[in-house]
C-alpha positions in Angstrom: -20.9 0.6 -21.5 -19.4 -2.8 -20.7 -16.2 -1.4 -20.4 -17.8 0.9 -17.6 -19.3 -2.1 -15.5 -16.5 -3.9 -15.8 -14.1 -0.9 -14.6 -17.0 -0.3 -11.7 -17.3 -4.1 -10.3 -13.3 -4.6 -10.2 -13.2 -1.1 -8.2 -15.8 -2.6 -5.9 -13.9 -5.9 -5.4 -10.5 -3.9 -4.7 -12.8 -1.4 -1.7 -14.2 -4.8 0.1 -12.9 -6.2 2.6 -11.3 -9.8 2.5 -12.0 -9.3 -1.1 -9.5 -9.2 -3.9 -6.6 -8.3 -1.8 -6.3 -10.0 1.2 -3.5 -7.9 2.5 -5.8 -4.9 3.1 -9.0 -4.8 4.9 -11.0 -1.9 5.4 -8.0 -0.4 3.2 -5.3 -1.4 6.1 -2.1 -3.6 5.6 -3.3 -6.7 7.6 0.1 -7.8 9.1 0.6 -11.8 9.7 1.7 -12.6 13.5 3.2 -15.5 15.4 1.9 -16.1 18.9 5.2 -15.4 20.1 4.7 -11.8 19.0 2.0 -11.0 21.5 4.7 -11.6 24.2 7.3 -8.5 25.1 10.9 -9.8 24.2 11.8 -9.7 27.8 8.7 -11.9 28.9 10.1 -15.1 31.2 7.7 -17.4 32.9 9.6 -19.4 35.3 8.2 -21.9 38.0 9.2 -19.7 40.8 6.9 -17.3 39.3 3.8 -19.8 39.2 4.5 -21.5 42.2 5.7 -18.6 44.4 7.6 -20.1 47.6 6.3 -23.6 47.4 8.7 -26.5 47.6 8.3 -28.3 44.0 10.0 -31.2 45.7 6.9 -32.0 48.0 3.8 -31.3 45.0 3.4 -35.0 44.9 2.8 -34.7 48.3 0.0 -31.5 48.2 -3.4 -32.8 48.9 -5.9 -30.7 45.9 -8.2 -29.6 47.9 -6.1 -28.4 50.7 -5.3 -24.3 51.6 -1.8 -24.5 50.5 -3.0 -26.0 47.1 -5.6 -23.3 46.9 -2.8 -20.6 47.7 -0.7 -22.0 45.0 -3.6 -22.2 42.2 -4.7 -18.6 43.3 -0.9 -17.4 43.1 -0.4 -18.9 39.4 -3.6 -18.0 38.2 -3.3 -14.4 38.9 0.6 -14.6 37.4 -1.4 -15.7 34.4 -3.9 -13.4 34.1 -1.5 -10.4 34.3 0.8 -11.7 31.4 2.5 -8.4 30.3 1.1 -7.1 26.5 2.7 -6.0 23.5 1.8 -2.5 23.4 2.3 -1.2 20.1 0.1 -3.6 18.6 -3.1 -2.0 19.7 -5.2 -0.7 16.8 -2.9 -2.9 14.3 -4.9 -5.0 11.7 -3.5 -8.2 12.0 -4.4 -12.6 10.7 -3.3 -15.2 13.1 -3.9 -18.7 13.4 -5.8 -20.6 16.7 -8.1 -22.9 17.9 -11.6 -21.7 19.1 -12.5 -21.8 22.9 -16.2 -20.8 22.6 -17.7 -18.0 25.1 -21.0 -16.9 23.4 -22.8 -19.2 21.5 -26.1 -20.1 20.2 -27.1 -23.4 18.7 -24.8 -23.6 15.3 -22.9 -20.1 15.7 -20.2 -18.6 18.1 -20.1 -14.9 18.1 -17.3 -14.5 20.7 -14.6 -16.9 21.7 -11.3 -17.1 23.0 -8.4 -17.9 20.6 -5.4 -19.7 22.1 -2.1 -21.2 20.4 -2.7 -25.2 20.6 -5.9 -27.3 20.9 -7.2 -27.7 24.7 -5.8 -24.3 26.3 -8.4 -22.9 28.7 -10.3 -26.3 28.8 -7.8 -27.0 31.3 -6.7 -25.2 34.0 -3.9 -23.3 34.6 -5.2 -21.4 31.1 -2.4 -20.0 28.9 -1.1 -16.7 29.8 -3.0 -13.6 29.1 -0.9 -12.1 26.5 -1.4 -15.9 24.2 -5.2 -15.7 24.8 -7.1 -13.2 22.4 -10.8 -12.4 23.2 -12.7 -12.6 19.4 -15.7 -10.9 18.2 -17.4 -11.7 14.9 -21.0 -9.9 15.0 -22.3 -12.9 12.0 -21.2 -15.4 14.1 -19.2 -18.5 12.8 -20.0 -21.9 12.5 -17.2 -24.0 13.9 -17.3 -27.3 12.8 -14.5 -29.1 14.8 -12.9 -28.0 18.1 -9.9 -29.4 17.1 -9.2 -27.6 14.2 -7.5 -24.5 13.7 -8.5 -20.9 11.8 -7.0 -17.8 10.8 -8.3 -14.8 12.3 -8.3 -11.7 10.4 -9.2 -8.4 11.9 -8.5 -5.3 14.4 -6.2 -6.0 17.5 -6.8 -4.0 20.7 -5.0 -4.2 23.7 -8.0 -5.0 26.3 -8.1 -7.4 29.0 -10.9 -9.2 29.0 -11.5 -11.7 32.0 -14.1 -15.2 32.1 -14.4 -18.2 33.8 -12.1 -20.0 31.0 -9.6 -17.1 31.3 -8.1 -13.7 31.0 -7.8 -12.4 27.5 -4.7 -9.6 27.2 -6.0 -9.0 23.8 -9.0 -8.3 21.6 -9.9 -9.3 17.6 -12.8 -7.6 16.2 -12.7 -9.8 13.4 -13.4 -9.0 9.7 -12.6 -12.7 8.4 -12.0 -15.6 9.6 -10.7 -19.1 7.5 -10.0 -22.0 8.3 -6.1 -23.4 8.6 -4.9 -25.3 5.9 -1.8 -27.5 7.2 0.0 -27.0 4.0 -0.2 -22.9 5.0 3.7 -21.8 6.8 3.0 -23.3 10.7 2.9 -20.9 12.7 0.7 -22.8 15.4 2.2 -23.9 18.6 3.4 -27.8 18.5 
């Protein structure tokens, strides 16, 4: 009889997810990415791209709240926003490391929140590119203790654009797990 329960509660542990193996959730191979993997290999950002036309030589000259500023900002935000995707990773299961930007939140949890590669993206504008911003969903919510420090995100990529006040998301995590970042982990954060 022991031997049974014993036989049934590791067979439980090894169907859980985040349990027992943490290579496989929901019985998929959860596959460890870089933030550099979310960007197609031909993927350049120059300044002429940002800036369009504009002399670079005269921006100390611009005045912020003037129309060429505001032609400038609008041209670089939408370059942002339409950051090409990685294709081939939709539907992938996938753990990656970022900092929280928080979207939806209630007193002590976030549900959904942006994650970017390095602390104070989207706080700040221009926001990072849309294929380095990933739109999260965790249904439990999370507590997040400290803005400035950094989790692993385990769960089921998509490739949807998702677009906020903060940003435009090229990607989406519904998310299974999520730890936090130990600095003695391989760094795979942006410096």
């Amino acid at each position: 009889m022991r031997h049974h329960l014993h036989i049934t509660l590791l067979s439980l542990l090894l169907i859980l997810p985040g349990t027992a193996n943490s290579n496989l959730i929901n019985g998929e191979q959860v596959v460890q990415m870089t933030w550099d993997e979310l960007m197609p290999e031909d993927y350049t950002l120059s300044l002429e791209d940002l800036f369009g036309d504009f002399d670079l030589n005269t921006l100390d000259l611009l005045d912020d709240f003037s129309p060429e500023a505001d032609k400038m900002l609008d041209n670089m935000m939408s370059v942002l926003a339409s950051a090409p995707i990685v294709p081939e990773l939709d539907q992938k299961m996938v753990r990656i490391p970022g900092f929280v930007v928080p979207l939806e939140y209630s007193e002590d949890t976030v549900s959904r929140f942006f994650l970017v590669p390095y602390f104070g993206a989207c706080i700040h504008v221009p926001p990072p590119p849309s294929n380095q911003i990933i739109d999260i969903h965790f249904e439990p919510g999370t507590r997040v203790e400290s803005l400035y420090d950094a989790v692993w995100i385990s769960g089921l990529l998509t490739t949807e654009t998702f677009s906020h006040d903060m940003g435009t998301a090229g990607y989406r995590i519904e998310a299974y797990m999520i730890e936090p970042y130990e600095y003695g982990d391989e760094d795979m954060l942006v410096e």
